[in-house]
Every structure is written in structure tokens, then in C-alpha cells.
C-alpha positions in Angstrom: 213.6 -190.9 32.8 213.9 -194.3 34.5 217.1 -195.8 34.2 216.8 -198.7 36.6 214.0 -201.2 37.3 211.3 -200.0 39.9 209.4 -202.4 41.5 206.1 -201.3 42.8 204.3 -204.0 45.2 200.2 -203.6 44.8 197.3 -204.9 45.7 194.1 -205.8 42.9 190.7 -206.2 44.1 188.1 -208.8 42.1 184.9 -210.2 43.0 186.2 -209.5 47.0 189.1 -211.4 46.1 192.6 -210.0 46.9 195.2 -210.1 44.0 198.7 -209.0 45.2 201.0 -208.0 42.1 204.7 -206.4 41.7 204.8 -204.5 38.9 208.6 -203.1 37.8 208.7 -200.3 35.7 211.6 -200.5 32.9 213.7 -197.5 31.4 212.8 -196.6 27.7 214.9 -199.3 25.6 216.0 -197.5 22.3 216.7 -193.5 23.5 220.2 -192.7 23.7 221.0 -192.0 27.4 221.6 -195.1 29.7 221.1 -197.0 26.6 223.0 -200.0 27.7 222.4 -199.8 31.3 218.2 -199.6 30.5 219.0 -202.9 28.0 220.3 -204.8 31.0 217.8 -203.9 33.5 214.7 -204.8 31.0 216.2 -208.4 30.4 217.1 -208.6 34.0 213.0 -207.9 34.6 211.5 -209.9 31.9 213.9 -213.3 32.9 212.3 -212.7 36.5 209.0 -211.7 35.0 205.7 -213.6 34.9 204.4 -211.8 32.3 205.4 -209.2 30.1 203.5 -205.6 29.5 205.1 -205.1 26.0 204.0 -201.0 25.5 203.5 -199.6 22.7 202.4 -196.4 21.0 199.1 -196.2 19.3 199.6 -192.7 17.5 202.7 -194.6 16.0 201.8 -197.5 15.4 204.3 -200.5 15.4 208.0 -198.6 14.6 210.9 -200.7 14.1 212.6 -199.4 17.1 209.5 -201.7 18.9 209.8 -204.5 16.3 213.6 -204.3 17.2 213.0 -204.8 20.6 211.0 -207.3 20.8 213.0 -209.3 18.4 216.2 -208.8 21.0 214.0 -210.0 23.6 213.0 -213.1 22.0 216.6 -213.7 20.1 218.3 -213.4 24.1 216.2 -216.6 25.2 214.5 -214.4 28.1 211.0 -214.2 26.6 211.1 -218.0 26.0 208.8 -218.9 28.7 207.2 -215.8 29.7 204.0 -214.5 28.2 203.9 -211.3 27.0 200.5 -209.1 26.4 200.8 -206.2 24.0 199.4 -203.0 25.5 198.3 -200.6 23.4 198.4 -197.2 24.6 197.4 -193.8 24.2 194.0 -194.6 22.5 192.0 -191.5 22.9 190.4 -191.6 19.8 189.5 -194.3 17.0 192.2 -196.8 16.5 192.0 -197.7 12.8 191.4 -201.2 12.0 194.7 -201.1 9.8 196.6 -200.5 12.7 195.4 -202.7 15.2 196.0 -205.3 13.1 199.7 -204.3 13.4 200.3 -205.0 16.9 198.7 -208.1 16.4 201.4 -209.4 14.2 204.0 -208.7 16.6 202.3 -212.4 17.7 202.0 -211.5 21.3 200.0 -213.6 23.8 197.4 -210.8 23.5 196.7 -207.0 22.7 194.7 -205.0 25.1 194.2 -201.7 24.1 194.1 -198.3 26.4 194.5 -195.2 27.8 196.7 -194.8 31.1 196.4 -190.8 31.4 192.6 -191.1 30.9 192.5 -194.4 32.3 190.3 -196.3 30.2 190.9 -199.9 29.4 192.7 -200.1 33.0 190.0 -203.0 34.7 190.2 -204.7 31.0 194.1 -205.0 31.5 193.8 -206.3 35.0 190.9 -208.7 33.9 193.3 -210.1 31.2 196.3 -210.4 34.3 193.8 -211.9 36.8 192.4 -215.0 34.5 196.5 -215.4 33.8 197.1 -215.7 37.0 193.7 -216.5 38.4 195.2 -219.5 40.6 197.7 -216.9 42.9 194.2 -215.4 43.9 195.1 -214.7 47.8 191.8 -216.8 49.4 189.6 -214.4 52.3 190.6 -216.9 54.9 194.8 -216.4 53.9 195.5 -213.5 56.1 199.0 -211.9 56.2 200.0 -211.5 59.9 203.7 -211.6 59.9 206.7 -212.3 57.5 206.8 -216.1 57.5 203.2 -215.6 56.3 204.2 -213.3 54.1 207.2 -215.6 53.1 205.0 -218.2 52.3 202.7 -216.1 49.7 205.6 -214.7 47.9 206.1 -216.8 45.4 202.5 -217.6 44.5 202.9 -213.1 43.8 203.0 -212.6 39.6 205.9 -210.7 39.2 205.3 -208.0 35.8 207.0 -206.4 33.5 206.6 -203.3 31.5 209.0 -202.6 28.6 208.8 -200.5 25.7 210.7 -197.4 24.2 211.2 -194.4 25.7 207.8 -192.5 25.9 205.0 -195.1 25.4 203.7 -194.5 29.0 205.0 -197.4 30.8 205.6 -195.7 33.8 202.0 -193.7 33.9 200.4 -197.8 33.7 202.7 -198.3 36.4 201.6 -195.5 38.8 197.4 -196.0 37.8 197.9 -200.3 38.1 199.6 -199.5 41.5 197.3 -196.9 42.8 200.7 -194.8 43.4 
């Protein structure tokens, strides 16, 4: 079980361009261990996020445990000016129209829909960070020799978060977005 944030430094490839990316990892907000701990680290990564992996459970649905959340989130100020993408998970077989069209009313930026363990949808949720973020596209001729270099890049790096409750697969997305 996560109980702290884990930040996970990676490295996206798209049409030969490079794509650096930290992605932190979130506790389960909602289970009963750590519970207030795991609430403070998730707002601590979404004020410092760029974007937001809001993930959720498709074989649930939208719970209000998930509505809860993202309703704290917004009432706290720190999703005020970070965009957040609702990522559907655990679609291994037909999502029902009915239920898609639950997520979307949580009124997130967007709603991607896939399948870390089996890794489908993966490139589509990387496609949707990269035209987010298409302008922090590391350039072939920007090579990284030393740390001033490496300085200088740093904030141009999307920093992401992935929240959810407590079994959604946020840290699966974690380890197949980070290769790790």
C-alpha cells in the first residue's frame, strides 16, 4: 500500500521526440489505514501537479467514495488550476454506454479509458498528456550533459499526478507509464 507520494522520473518517446515526465504515485484516498497521512500527500501532489490522473474503477463505476474525493479536491482550492483527465481503468471487456457516460459527469478535462495490467489504451493516455504538454517537447538538438543543463529543463518537465481510491490501479499506470 502506498502511503507516501512516489515520484517516478521517465522518459516518453513521440515522433523521435523526447518527452521527459515525473509521474508521483498517490496512496489510496478513502481506505482506512494512513487515511489522513494518504489525504495530505495527494493534495500535497496535485498543488505541485501539472495535470491530474484522476483513476477510477470501470467494474464500479463512479462510487461516491470517488465523487467524494474529487469534490474535496476541488472544495480545497488545489484542483483550481490544474487539469485533471479521468482515467478509466480496468476495461477488459465492453464498457456500457450507461456507464461511460458516468465518469463523464464527474466534468473532468477528459476521460481516457484503459487497461494498465493488459496495457491497452496506454499510447492513447500518453497521446492525450503529450498534445497537453506538447510545448515541454525536449527539441533533438537540447542534449542533457550536466546538471545546469539539466537545471535549466526542469521546469519545462510536466509534473503528474495519479489519485484515486485504494485499488483502482494507480500504481500499476505508474510502473507501465514509467517503464519501471
Amino acid at each position: 500500500e502506498t502511503r507516501y507520494r512516489i515520484e517516478e522520473k521517465a522518459e516518453w518517446y513521440s515522433n523521435g521526440r523526447r518527452f521527459p515526465v515525473t509521474l508521483v504515485d498517490t496512496g489510496g484516498v478513502g481506505g482506512d489505514r494512513f487515511a489522513v497521512e494518504i489525504e495530505k500527500q495527494v493534495k500535497i501532489a496535485v498543488e505541485q501537479a501539472d495535470l491530474v490522473l484522476f483513476v477510477l474503477d470501470s467494474s464500479v463505476g463512479v462510487t461516491p467514495l470517488d465523487e467524494d474525493l474529487l469534490r474535496e479536491l476541488n472544495r480545497s482550492g488545489v484542483m483550481k488550476k490544474t487539469p485533471a483527465f479521468a482515467v478509466v481503468n480496468k476495461v477488459d471487456a465492453e464498457l456500457h454506454e450507461d456507464r461511460i457516460a458516468d465518469f463523464y459527469s464527474l466534468g473532468l478535462d477528459q476521460v481516457l479509458t484503459i487497461s494498465a495490467e493488459h496495457g491497452r489504451g496506454i499510447d492513447d493516455l500518453k497521446d492525450a498528456v503529450f498534445e497537453r504538454f506538447e510545448d515541454r517537447f525536449i527539441k533533438e538538438d537540447e542534449t542533457v550533459e550536466d546538471e545546469a543543463a539539466e537545471e535549466e529543463l526542469a521546469p519545462r518537465i510536466p509534473r503528474i499526478a495519479i489519485v484515486g481510491k485504494p485499488n483502482v490501479g494507480k500504481s500499476t499506470i505508474a510502473h507501465i507509464v514509467t517503464g519501471k
